[in-house]
C-alpha positions in Angstrom: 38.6 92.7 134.9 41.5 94.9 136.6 41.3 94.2 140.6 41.4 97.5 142.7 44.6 96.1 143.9 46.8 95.7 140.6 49.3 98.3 141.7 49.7 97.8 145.1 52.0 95.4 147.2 55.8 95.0 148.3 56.4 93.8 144.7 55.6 96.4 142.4 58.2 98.2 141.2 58.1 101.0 138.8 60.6 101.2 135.6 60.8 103.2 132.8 59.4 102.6 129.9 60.9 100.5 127.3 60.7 100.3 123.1 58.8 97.0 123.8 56.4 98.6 126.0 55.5 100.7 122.8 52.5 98.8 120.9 50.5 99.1 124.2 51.3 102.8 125.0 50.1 103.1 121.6 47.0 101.5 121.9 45.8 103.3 125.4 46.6 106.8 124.1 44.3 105.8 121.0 41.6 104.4 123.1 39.0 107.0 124.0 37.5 105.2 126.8 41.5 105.6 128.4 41.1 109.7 127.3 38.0 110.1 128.8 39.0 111.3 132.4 42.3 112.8 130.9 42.0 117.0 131.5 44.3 119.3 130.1 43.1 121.9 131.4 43.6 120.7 135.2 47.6 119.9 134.4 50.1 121.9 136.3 53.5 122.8 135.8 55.8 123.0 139.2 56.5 126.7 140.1 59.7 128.0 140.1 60.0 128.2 144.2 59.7 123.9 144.3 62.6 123.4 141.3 
């Protein structure tokens, strides 16, 4: 079970992703459970005024 605390703390750090980082990527974006709460419709691209 993920904690409600998994991404939180003085040592996370966020990177970009990497080729080995891949297989999982894979299998989240094929999971419908992970697509469930994922919205299209609700995405926004930043106006021109905040660029």
């Amino acid at each position: 079970m993920i904690t409600p605390n998994l991404l939180r703390g003085e040592q996370v750090r966020l990177t970009a992703p990497t080729a080995a980082d891949l297989p999982a990527i894979t299998r989240w974006w094929s999971d419908p459970d992970f697509l469930r709460p994922v919205s299209y419709t609700h995405l926004t691209l930043p106006t021109s005024d905040l660029v």
